[in-house]
Backbone bond lengths (Angstrom), bond angles and torsions (degrees), N, CA, C in turn:
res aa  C-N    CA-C-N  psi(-1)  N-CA   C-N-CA  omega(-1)  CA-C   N-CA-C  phi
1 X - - - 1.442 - - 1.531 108.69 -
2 X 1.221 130.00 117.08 1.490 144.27 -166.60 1.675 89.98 -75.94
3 X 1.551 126.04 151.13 1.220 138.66 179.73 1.546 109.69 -83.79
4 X 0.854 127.24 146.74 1.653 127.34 169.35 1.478 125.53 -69.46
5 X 0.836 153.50 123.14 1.541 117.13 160.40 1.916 81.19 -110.81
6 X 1.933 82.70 -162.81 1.364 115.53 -150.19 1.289 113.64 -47.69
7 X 1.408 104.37 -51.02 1.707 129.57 -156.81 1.601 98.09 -90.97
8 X 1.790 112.20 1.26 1.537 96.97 171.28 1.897 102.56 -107.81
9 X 1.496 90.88 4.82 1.883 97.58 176.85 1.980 104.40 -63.96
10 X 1.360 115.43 168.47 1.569 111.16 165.67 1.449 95.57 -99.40
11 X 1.425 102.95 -169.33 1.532 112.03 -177.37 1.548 106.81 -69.96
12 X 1.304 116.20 -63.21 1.370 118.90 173.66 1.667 118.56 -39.02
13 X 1.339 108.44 -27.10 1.539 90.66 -170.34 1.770 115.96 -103.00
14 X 2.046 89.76 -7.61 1.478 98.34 162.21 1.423 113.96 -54.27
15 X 1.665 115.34 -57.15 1.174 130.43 -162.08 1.385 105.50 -44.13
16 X 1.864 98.19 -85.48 1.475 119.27 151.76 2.104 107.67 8.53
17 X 1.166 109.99 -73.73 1.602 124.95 -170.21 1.607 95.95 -60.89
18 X 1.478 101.66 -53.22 1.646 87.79 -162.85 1.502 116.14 -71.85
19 X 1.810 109.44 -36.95 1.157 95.93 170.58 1.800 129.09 -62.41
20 X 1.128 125.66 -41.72 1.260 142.54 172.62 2.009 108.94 -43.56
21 X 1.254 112.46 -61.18 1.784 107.97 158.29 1.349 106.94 -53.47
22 X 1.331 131.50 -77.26 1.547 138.75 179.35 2.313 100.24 -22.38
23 X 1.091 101.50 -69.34 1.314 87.93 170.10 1.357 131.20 -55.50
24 X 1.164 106.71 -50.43 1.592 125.39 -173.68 2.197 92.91 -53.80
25 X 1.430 111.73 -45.72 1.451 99.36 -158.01 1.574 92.44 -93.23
26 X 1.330 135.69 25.84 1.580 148.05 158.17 1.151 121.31 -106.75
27 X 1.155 133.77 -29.39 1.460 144.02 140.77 1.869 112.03 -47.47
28 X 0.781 108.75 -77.39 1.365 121.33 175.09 1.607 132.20 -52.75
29 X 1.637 109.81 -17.25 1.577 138.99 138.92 1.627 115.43 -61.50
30 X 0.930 96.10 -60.66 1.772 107.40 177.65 1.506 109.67 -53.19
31 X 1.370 113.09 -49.75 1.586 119.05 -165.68 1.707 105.70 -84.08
32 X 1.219 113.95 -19.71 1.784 120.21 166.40 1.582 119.34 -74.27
33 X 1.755 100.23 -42.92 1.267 100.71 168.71 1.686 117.04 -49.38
34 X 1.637 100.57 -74.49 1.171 117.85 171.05 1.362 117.59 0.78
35 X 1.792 97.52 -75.72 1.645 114.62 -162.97 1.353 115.76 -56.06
36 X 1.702 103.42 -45.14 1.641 122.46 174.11 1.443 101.82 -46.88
37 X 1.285 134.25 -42.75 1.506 119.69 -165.19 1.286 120.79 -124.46
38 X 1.418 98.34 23.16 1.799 119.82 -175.77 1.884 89.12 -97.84
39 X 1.544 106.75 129.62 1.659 115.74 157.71 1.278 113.83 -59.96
40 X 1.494 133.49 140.50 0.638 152.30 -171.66 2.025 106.58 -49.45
41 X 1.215 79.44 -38.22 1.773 105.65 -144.65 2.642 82.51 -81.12
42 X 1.265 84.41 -13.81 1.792 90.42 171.14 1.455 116.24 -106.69
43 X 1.391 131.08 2.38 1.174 121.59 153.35 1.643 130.67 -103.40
44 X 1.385 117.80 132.27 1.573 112.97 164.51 1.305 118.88 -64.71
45 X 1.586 93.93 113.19 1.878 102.07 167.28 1.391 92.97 101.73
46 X 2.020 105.22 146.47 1.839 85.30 153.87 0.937 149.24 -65.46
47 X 1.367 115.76 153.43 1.571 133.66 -175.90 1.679 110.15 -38.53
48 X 1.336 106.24 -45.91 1.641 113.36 -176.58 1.387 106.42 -68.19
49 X 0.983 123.45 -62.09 2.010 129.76 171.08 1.293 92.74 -34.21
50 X 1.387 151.96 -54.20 1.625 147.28 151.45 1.229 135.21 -24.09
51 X 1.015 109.32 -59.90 1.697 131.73 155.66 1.395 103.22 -34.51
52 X 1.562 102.42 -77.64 1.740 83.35 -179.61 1.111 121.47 -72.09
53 X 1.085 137.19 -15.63 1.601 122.75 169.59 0.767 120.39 -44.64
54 X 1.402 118.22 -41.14 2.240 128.24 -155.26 1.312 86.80 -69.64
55 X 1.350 121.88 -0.75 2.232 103.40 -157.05 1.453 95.86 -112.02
56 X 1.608 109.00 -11.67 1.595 107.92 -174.01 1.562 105.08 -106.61
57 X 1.734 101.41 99.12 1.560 117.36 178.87 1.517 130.88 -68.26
58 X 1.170 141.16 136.22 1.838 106.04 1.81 1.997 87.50 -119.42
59 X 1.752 115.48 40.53 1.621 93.38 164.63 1.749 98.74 -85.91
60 X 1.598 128.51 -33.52 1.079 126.90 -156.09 1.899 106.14 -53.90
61 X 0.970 117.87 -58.78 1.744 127.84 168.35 1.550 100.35 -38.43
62 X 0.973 99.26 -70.38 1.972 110.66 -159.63 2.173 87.72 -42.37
63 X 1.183 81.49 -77.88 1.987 105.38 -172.56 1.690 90.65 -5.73
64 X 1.403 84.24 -73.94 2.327 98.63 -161.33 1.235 101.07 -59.66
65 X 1.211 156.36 3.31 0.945 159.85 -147.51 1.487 94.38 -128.43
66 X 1.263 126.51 -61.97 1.577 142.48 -169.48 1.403 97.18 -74.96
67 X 1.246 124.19 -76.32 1.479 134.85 -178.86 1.772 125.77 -113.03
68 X 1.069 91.38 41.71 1.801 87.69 170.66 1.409 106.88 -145.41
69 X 1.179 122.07 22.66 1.575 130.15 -171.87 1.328 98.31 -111.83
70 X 0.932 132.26 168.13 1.770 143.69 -179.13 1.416 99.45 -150.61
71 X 1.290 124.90 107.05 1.659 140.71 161.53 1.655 101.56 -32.20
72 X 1.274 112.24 163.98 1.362 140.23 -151.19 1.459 85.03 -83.54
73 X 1.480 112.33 -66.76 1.108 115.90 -170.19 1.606 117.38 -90.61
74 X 1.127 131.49 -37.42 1.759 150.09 178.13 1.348 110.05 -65.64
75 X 1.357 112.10 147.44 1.932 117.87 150.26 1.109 102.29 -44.06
């Protein structure tokens, strides 16, 4: 099976690509910010076990987001 590159993509699946990274690397901005200025004492699990998540695309973002956050007020 010969590899693709770019210029053998269609328009739609350029788009498709760019939007899909474009999200993926805004999610994954958001969830670094986040962590950087989240207390310790507001995330589930350590902080470092986090770290690497954000780098493993795209469950690591989604995950901390779903289950590694601790509410303002809640466990």
């Amino acid at each position: 099976m010969k590899r693709r590159s770019w210029r053998d993509l269609s328009p739609g699946q350029r788009l498709a690509v760019s939007l899909s990274a474009s999200a993926e690397i805004a999610l994954t901005t958001l969830a670094v910010v986040d962590l950087m200025r989240r207390p310790r004492e507001r995330v589930r699990g350590p902080k470092a076990l986090w770290w690497a998540a954000l780098f493993v695309q795209p469950v690591g973002p989604i995950a901390y987001f779903w289950k590694g956050r601790r509410g303002a007020t809640g466990p």
